[in-house]
C-alpha positions as a LaTeX table, in Angstrom:
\begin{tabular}{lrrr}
\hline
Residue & $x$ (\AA) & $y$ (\AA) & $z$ (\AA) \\
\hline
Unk1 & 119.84 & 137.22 & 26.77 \\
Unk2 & 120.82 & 134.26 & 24.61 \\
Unk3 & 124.45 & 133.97 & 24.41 \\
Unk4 & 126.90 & 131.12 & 21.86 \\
Unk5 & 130.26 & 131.83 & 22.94 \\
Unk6 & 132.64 & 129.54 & 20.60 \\
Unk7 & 136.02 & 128.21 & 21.70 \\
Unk8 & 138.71 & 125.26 & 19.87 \\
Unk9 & 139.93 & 127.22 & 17.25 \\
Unk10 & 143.67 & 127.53 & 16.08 \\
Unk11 & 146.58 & 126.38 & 13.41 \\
Unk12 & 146.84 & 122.40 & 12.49 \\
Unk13 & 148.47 & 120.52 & 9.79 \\
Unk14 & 146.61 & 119.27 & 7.02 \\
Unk15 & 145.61 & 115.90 & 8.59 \\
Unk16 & 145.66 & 117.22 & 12.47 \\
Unk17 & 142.25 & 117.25 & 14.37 \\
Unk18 & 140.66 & 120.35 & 16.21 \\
Unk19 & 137.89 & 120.02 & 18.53 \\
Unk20 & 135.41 & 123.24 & 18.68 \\
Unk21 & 132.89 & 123.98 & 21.56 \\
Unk22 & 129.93 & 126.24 & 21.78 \\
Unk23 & 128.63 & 127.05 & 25.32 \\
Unk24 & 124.95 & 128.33 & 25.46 \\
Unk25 & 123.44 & 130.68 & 27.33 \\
Unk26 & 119.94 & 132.41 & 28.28 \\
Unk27 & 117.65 & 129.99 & 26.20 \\
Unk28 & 116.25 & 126.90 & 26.89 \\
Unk29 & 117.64 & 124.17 & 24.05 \\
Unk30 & 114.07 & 122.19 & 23.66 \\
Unk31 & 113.00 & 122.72 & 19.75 \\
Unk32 & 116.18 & 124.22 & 18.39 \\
Unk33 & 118.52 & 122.64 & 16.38 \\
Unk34 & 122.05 & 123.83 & 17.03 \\
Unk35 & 124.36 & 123.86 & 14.30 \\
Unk36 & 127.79 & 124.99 & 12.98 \\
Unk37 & 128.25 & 127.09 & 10.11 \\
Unk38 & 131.85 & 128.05 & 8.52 \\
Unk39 & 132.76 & 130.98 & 6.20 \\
Unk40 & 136.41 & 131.13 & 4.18 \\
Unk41 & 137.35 & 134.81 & 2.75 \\
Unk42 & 135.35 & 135.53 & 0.22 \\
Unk43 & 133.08 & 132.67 & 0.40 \\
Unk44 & 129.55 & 132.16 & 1.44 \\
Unk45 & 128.21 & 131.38 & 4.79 \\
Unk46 & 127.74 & 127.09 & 4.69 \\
Unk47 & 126.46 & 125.07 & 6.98 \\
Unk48 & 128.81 & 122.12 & 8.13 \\
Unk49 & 126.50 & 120.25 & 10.43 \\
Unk50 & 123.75 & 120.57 & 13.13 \\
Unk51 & 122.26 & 118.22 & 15.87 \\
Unk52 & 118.85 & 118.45 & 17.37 \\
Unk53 & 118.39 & 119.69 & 20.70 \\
Unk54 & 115.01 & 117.66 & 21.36 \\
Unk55 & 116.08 & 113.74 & 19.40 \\
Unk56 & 120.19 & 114.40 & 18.84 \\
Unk57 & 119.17 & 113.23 & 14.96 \\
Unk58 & 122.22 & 114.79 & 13.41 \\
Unk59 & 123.25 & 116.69 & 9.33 \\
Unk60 & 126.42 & 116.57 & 7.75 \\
Unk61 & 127.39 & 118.71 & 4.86 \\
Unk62 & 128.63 & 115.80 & 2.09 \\
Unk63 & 132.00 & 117.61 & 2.52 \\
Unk64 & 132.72 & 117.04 & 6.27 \\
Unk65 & 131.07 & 113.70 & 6.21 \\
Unk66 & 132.89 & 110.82 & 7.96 \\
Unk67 & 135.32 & 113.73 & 9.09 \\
Unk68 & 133.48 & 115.75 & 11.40 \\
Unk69 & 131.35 & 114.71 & 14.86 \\
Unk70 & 128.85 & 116.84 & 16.19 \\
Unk71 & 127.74 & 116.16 & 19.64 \\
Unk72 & 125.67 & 117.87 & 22.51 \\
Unk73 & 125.84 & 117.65 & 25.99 \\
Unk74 & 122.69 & 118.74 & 27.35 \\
Unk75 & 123.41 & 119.14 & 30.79 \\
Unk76 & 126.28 & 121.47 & 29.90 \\
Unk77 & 124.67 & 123.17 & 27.26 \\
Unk78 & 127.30 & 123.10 & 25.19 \\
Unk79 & 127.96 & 121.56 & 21.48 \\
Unk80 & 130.99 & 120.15 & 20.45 \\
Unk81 & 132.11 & 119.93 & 16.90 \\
Unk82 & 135.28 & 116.98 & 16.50 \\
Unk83 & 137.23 & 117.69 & 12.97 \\
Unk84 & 138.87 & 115.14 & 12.19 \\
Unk85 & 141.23 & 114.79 & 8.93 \\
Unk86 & 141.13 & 118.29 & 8.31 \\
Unk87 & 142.31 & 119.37 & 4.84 \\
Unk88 & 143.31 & 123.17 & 3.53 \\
Unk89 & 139.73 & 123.82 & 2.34 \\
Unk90 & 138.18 & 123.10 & 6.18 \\
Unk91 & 140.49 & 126.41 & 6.89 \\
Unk92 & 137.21 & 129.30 & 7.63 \\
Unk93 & 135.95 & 131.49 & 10.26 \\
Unk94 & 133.71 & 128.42 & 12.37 \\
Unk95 & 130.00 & 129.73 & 13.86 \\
Unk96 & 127.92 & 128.46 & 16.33 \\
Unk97 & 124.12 & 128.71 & 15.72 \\
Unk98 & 120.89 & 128.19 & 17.39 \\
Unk99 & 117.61 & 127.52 & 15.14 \\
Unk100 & 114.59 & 127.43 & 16.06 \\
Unk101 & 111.68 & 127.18 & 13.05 \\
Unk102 & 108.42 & 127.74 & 15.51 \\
Unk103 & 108.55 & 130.57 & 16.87 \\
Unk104 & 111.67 & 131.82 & 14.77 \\
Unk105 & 114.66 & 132.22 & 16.52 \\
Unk106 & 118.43 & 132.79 & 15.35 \\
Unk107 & 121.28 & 133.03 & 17.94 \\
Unk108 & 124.51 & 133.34 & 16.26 \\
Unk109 & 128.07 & 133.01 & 18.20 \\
Unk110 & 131.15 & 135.22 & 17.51 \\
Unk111 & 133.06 & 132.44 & 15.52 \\
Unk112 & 135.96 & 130.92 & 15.96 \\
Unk113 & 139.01 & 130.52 & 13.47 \\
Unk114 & 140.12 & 127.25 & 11.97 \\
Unk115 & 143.62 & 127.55 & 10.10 \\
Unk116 & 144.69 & 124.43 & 8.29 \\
Unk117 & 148.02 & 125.17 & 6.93 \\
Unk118 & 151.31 & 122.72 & 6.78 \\
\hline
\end{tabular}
């Protein structure tokens, strides 16, 4: 049973840095792309960035950009998400997700807050 359990969240000053993990479970990684998505009250779902499993060729949303690292470590099966500069708007509920296209697959994680508040 696939499992994304999410961990790094908290309260930091506009500014501070966070660093968010996602530990995965009960799937093999090759042909998904693992991502994070975030979600402030009463926004939508966005995606913030995602890294493939199979070539590490890595998305940014234009809003995190030159902010936010996403790395994996394969052997550890776990994703890693490095915010860095974080302003009041990064402040959302943080999800870990696991895509594949062929066959479909969705694995979502339990999410993680992200407060950014001076």
């Amino acid at each position: 049973q696939a499992q994304l359990v999410e961990s790094g969240g908290g309260l930091v000053q506009p500014g501070g840095s966070l660093k968010l993990s996602c530990v995965l479970s009960g799937f093999t990684l090759e042909n998904y792309a693992i991502g994070w998505f975030r979600q402030a009250p009463g926004k939508e779902r966005e995606g913030v960035s995602c890294i493939s499993a199979n070539d590490g060729s890595t998305y940014y949303a234009d809003s995190v950009k030159d902010r936010f690292t996403i790395s994996l470590d394969n052997a550890k099966k776990t994703v890693y998400l490095q915010m860095n500069s974080l302003r009041l708007e990064d402040t959302a509920v943080y999800y870990c997700n696991a895509h594949r296209v062929l066959p479909p697959r969705d694995y979502w994680g339990q999410g993680t807050q992200v407060t950014v508040s001076s």
